[in-house]
BAVOBA-501868 format. One record per atom (N, C-alpha, C, O): residue number from 1; residue in three letters; atom name; z, y, x. Coordinates in nm, 3 decimals. Layout:
ATOM marnu drentor domar       z       y       x
ATOM   NUM     ALA    CA       Z       Y       X
...
***
This chain:
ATOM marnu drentor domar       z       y       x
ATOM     1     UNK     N   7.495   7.444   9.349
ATOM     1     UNK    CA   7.384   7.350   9.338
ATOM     1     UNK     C   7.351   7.332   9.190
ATOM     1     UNK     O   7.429   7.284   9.107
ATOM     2     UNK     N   7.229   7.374   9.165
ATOM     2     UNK    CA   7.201   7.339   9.053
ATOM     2     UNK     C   7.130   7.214   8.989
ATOM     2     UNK     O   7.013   7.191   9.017
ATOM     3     UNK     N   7.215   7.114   8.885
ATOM     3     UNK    CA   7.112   7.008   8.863
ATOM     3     UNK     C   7.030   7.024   8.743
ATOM     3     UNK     O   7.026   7.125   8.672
ATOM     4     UNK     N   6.955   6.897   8.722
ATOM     4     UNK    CA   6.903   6.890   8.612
ATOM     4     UNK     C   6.900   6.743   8.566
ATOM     4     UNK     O   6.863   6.663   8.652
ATOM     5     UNK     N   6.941   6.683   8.420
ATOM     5     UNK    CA   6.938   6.577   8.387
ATOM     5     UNK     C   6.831   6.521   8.287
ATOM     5     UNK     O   6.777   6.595   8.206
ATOM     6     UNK     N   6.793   6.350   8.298
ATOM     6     UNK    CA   6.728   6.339   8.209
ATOM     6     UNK     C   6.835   6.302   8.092
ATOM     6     UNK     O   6.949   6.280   8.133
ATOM     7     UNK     N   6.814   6.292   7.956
ATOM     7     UNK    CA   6.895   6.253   7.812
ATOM     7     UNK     C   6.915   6.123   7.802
ATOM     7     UNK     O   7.025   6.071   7.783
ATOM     8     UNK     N   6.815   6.068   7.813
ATOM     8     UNK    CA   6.818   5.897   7.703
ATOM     8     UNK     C   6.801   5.827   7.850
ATOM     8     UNK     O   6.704   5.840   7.925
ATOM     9     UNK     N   6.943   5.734   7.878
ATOM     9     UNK    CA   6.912   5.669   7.983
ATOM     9     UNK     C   7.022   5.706   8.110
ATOM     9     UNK     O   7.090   5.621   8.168
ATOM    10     UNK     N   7.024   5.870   8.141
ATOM    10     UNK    CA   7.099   5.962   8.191
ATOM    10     UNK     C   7.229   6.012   8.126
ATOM    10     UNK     O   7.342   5.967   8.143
ATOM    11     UNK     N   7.213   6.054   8.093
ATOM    11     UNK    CA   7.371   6.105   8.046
ATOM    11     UNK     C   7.415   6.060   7.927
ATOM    11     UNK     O   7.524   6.092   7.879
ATOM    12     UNK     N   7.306   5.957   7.858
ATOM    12     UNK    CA   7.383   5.892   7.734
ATOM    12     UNK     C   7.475   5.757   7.795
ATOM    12     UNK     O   7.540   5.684   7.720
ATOM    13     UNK     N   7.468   5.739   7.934
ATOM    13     UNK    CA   7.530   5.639   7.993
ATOM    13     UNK     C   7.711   5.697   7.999
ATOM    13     UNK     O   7.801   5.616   8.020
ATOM    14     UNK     N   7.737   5.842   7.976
ATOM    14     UNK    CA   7.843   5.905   7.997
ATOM    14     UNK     C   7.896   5.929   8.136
ATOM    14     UNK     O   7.997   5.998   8.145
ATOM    15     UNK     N   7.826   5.869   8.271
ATOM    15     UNK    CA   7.837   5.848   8.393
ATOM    15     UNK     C   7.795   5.992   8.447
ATOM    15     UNK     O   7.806   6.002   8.569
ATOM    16     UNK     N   7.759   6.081   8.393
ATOM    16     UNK    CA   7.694   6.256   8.447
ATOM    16     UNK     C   7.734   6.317   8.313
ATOM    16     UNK     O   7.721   6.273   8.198
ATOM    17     UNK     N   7.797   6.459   8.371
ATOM    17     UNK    CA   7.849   6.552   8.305
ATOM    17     UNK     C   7.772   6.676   8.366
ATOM    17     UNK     O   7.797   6.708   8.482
ATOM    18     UNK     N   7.658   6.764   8.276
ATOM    18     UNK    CA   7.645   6.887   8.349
ATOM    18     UNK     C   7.763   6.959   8.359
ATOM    18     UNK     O   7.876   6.937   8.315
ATOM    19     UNK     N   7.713   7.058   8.429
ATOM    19     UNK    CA   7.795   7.196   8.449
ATOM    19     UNK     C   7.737   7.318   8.434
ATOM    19     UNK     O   7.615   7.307   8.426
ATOM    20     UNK     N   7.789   7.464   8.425
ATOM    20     UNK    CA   7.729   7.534   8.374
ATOM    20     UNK     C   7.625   7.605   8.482
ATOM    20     UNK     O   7.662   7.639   8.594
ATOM    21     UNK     N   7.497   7.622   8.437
ATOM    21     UNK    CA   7.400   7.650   8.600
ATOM    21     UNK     C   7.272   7.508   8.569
ATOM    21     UNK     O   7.159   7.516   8.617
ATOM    22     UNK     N   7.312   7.404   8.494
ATOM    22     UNK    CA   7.248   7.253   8.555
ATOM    22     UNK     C   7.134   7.273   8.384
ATOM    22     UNK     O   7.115   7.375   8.317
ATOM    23     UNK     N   7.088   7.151   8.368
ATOM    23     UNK    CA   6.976   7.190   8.249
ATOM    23     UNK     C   6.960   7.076   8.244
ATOM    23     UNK     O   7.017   7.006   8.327
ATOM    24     UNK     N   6.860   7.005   8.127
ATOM    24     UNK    CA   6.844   6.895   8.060
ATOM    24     UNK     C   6.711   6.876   8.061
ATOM    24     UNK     O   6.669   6.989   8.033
ATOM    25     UNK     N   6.648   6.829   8.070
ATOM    25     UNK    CA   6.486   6.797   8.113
ATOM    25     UNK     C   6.465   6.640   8.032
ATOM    25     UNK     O   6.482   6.539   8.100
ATOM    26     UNK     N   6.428   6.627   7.887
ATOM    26     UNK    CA   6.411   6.516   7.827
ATOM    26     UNK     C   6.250   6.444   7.770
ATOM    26     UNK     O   6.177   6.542   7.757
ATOM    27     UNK     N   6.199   6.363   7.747
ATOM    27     UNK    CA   6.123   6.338   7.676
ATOM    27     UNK     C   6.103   6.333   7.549
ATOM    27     UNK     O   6.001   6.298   7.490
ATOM    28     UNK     N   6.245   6.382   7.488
ATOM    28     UNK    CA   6.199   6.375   7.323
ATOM    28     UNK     C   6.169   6.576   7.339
ATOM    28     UNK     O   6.181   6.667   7.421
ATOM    29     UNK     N   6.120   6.549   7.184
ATOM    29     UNK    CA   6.008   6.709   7.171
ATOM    29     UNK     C   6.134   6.761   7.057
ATOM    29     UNK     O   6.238   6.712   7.014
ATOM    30     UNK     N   6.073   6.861   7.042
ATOM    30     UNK    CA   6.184   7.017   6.962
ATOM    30     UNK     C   6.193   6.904   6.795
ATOM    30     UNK     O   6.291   6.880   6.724
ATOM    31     UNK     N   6.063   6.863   6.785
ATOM    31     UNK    CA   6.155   6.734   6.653
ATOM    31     UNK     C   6.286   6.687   6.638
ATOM    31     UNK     O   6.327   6.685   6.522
ATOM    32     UNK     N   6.394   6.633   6.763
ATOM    32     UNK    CA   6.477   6.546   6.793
ATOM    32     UNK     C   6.568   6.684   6.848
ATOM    32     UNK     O   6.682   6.668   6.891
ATOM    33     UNK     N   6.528   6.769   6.844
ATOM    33     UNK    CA   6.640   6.926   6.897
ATOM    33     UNK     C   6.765   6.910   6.782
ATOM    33     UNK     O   6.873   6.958   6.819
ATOM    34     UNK     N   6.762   6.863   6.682
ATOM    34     UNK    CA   6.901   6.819   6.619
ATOM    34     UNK     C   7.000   6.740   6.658
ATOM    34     UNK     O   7.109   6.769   6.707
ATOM    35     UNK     N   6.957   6.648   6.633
ATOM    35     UNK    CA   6.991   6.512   6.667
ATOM    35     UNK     C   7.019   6.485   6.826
ATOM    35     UNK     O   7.093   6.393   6.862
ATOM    36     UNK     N   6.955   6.572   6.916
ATOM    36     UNK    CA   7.006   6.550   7.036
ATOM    36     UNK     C   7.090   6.620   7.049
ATOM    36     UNK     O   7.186   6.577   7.113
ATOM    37     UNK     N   7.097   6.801   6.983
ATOM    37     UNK    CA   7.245   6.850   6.979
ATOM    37     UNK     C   7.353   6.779   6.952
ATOM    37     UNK     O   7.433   6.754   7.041
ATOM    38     UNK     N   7.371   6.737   6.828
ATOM    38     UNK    CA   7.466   6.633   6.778
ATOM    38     UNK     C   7.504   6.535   6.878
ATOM    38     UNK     O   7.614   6.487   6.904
ATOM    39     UNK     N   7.440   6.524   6.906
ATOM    39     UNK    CA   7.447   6.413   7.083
ATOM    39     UNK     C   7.536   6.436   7.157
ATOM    39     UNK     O   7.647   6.390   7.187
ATOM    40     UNK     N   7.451   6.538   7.189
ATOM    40     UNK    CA   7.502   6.625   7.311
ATOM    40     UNK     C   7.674   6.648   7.286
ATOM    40     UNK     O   7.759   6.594   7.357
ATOM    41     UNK     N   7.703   6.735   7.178
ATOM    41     UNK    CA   7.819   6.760   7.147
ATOM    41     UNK     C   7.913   6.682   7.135
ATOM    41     UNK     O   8.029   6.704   7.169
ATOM    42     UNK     N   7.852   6.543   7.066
ATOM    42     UNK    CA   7.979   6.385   7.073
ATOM    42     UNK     C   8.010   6.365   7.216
ATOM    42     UNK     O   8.118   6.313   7.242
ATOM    43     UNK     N   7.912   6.407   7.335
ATOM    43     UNK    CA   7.953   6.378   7.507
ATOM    43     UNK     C   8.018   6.492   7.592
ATOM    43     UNK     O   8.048   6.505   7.711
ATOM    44     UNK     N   8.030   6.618   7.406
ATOM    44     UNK    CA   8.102   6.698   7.537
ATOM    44     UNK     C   8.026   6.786   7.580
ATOM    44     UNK     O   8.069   6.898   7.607
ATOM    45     UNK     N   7.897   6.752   7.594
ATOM    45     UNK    CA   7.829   6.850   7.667
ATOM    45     UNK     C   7.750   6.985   7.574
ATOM    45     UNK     O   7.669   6.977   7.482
ATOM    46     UNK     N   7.812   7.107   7.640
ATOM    46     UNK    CA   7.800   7.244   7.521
ATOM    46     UNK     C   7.677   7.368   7.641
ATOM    46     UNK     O   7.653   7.382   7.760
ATOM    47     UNK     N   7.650   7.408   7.553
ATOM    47     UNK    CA   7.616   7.506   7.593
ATOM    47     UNK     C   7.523   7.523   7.749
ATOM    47     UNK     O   7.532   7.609   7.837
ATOM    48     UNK     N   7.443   7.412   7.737
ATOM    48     UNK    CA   7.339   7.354   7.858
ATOM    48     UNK     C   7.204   7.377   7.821
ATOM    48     UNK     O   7.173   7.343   7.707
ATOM    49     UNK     N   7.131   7.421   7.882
ATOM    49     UNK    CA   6.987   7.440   7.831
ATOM    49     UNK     C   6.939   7.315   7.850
ATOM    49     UNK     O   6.968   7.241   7.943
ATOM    50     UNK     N   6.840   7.284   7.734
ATOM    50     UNK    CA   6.764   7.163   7.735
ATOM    50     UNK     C   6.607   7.200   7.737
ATOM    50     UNK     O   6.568   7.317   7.732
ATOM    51     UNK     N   6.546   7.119   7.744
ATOM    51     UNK    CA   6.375   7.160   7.778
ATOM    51     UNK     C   6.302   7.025   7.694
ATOM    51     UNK     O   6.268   6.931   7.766
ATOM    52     UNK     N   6.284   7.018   7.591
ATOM    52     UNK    CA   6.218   6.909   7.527
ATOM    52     UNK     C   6.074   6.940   7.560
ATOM    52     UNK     O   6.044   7.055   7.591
ATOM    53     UNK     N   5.961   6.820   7.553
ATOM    53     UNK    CA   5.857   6.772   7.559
ATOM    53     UNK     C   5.778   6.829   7.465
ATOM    53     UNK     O   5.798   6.800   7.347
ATOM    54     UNK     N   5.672   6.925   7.502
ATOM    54     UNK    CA   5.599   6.977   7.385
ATOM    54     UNK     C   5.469   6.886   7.328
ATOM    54     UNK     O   5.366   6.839   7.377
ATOM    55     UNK     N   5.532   6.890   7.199
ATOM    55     UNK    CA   5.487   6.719   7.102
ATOM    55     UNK     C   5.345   6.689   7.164
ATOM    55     UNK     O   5.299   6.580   7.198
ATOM    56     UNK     N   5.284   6.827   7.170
ATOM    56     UNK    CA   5.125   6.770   7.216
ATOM    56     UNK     C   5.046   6.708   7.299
ATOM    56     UNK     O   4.928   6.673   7.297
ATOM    57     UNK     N   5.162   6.700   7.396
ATOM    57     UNK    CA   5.172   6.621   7.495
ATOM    57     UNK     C   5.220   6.482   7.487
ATOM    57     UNK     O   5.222   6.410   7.588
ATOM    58     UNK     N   5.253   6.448   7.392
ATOM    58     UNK    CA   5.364   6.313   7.391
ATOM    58     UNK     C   5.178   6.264   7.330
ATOM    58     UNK     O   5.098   6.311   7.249
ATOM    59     UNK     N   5.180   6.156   7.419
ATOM    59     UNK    CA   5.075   6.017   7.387
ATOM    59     UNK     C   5.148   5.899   7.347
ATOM    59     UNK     O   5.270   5.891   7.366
ATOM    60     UNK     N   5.077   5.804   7.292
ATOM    60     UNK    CA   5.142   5.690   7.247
ATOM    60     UNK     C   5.230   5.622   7.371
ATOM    60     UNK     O   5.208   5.632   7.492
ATOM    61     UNK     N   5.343   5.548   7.299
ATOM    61     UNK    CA   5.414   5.484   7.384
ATOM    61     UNK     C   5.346   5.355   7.488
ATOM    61     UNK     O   5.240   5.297   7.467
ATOM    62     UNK     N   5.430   5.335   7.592
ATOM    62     UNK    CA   5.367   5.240   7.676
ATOM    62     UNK     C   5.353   5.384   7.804
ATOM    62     UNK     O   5.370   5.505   7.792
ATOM    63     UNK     N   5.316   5.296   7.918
ATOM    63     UNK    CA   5.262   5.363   8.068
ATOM    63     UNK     C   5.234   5.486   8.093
ATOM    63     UNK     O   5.279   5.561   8.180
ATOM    64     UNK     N   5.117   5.513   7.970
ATOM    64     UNK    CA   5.064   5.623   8.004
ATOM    64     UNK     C   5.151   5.706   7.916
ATOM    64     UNK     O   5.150   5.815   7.974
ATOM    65     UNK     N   5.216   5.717   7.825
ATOM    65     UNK    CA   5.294   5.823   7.794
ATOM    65     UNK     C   5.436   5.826   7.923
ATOM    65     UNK     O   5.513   5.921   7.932
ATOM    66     UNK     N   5.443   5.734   7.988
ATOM    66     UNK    CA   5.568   5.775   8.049
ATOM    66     UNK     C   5.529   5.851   8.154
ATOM    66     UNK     O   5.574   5.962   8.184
ATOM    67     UNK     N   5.428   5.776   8.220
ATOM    67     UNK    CA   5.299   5.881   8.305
ATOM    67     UNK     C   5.309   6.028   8.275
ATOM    67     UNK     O   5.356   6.116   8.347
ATOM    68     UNK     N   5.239   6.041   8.118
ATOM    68     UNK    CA   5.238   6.198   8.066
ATOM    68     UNK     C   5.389   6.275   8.099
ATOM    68     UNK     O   5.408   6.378   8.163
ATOM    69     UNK     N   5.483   6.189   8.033
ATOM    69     UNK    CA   5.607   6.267   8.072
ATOM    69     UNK     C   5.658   6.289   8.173
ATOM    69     UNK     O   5.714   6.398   8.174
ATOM    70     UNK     N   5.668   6.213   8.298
ATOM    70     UNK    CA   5.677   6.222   8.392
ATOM    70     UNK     C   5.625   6.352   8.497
ATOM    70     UNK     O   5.690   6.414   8.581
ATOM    71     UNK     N   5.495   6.365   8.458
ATOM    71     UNK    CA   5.449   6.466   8.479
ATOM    71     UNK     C   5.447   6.617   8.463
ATOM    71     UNK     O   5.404   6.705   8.538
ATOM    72     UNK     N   5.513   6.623   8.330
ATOM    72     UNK    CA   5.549   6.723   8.250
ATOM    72     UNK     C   5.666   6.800   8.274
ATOM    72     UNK     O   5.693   6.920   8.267
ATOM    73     UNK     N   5.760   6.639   8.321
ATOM    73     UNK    CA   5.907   6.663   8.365
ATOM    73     UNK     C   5.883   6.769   8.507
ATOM    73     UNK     O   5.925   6.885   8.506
ATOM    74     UNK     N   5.808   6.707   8.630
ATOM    74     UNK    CA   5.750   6.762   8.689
ATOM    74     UNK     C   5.768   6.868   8.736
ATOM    74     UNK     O   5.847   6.918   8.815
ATOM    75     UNK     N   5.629   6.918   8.641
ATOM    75     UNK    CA   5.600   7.080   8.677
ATOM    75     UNK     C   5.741   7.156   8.625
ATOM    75     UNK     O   5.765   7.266   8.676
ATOM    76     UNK     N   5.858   7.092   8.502
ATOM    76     UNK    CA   5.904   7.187   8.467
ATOM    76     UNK     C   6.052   7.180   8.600
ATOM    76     UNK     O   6.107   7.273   8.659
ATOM    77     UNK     N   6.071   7.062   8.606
ATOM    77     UNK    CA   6.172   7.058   8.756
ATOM    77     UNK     C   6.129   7.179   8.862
ATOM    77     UNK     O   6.215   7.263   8.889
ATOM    78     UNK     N   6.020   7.187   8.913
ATOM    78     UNK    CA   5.947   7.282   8.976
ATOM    78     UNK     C   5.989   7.442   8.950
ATOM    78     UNK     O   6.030   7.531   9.024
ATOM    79     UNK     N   5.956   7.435   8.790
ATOM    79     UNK    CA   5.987   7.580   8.774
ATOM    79     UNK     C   6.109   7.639   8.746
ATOM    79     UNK     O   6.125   7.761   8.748
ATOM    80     UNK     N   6.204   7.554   8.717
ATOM    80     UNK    CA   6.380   7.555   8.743
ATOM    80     UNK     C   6.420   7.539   8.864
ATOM    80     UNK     O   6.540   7.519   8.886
ATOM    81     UNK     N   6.329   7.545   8.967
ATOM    81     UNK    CA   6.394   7.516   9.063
ATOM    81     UNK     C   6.543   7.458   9.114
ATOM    81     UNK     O   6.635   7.509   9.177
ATOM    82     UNK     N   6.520   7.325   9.054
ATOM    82     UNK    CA   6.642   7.244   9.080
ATOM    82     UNK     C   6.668   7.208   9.245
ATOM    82     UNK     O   6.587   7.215   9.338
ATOM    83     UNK     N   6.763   7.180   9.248
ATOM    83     UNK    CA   6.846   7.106   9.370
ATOM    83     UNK     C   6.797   6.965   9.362
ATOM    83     UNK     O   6.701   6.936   9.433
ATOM    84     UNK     N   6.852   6.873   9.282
ATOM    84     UNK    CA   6.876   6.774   9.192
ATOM    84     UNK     C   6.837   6.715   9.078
ATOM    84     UNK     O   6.891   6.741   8.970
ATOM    85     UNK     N   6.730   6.622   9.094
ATOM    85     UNK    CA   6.720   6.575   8.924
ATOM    85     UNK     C   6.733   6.444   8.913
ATOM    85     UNK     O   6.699   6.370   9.006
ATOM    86     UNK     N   6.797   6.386   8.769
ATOM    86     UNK    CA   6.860   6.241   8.740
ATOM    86     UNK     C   6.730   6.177   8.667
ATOM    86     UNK     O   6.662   6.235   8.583
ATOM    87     UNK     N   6.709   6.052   8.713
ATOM    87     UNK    CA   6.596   5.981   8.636
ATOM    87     UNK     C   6.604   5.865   8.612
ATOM    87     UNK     O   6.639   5.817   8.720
ATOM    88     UNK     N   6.591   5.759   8.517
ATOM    88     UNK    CA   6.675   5.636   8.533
ATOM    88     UNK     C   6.509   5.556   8.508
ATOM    88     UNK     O   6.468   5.455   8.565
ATOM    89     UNK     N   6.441   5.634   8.412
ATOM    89     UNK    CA   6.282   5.525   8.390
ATOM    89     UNK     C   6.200   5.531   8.517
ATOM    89     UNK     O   6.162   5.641   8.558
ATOM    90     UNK     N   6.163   5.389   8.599
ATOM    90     UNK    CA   6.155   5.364   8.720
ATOM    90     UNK     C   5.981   5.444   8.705
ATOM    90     UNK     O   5.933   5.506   8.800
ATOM    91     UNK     N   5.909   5.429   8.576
ATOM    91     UNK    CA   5.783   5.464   8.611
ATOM    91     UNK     C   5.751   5.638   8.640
ATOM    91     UNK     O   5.664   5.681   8.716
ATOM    92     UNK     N   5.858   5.734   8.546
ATOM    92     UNK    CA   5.890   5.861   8.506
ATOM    92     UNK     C   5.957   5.903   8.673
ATOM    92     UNK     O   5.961   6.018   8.715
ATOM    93     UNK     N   5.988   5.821   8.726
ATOM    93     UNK    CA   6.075   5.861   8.881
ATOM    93     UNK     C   5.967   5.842   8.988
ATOM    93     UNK     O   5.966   5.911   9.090
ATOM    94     UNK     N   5.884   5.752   8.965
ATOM    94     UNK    CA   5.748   5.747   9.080
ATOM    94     UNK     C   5.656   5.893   9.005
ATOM    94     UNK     O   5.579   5.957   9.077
ATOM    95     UNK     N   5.670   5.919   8.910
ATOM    95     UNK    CA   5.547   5.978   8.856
ATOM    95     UNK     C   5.625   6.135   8.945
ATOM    95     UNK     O   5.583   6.183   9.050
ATOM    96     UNK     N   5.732   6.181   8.871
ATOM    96     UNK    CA   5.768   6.236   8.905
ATOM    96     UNK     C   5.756   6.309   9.079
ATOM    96     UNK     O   5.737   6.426   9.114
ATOM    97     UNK     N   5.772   6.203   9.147
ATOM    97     UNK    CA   5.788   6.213   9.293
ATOM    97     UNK     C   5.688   6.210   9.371
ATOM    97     UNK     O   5.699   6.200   9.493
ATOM    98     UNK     N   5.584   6.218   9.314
ATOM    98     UNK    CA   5.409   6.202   9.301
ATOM    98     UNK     C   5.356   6.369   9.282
ATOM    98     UNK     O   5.298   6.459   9.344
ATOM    99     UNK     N   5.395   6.350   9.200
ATOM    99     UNK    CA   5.365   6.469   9.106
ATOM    99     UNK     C   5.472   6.649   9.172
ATOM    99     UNK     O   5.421   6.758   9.199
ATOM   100     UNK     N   5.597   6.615   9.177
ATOM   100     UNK    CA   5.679   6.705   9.250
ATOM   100     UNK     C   5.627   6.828   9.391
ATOM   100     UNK     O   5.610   6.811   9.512
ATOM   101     UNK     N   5.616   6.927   9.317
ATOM   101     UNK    CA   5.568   7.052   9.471
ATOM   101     UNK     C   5.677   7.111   9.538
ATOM   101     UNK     O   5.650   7.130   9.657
ATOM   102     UNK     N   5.850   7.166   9.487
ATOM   102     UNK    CA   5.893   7.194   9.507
ATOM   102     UNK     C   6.005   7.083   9.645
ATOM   102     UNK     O   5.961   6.972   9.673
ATOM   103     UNK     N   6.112   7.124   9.701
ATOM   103     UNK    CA   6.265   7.046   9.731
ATOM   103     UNK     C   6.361   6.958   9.679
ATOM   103     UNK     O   6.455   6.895   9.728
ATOM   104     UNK     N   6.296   6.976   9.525
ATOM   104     UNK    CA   6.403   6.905   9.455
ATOM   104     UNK     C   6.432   6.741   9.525
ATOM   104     UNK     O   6.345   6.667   9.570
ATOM   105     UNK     N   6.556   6.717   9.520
ATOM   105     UNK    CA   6.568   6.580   9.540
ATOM   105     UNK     C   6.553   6.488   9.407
ATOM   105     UNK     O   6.646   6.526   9.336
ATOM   106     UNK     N   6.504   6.417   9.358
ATOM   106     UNK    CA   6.448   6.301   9.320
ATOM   106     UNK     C   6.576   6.192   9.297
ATOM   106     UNK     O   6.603   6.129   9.399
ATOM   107     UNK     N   6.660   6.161   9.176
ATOM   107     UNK    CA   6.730   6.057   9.221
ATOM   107     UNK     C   6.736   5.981   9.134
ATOM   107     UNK     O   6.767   6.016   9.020
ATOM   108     UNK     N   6.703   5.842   9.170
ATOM   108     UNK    CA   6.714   5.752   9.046
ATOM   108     UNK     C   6.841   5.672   9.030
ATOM   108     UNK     O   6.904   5.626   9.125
ATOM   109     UNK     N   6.873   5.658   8.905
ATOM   109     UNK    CA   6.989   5.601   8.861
ATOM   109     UNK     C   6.996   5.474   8.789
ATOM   109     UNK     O   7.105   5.429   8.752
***
């Protein structure tokens, strides 16, 4: 089974550990690709593909950017064809599940 997690919210809680096969699906963009390595690595977690938010897409904060991301998250859940995806922002988990074409299950945390 393959999952996929969100970052900030999801696995910075330390409560989900990928495995190798599973992927990272975040809202920060290739800017924060440092700093979330560094992250990543203080939790342990190595060698996981991540999928950051391409900046041009990121709108100002508030609704409609979580909207945007949500959406984004989306199509790319879709094309990883996940099993499984972790979502903890309640608006990013409706958008999501709205938005969703594939099986994936949907789970909020």
């Amino acid at each position: 089974m393959n999952k996929g997690y969100d970052f900030d919210g999801v696995l910075t809680t330390g409560r989900f550990k990928p495995e190798p096969g599973d992927c990272i699906i975040t809202g920060r963009t290739w800017k924060d690709a440092e700093l979330t390595r560094i992250e990543m690595g203080a939790m342990g977690i190595l060698n996981i593909p991540i999928y950051f938010m391409p900046p041009i897409m990121k709108v100002p904060t508030g609704e409609n950017g979580l909207i945007m991301t949500g959406m984004w998250k989306a199509i790319i859940i879709d094309a990883c064809e996940l099993d499984e995806y972790f979502e903890d922002d309640e608006v990013q988990y409706r958008t999501i599940i709205n938005n969703i074409q594939g099986e994936t299950i949907i789970t909020k945390v």
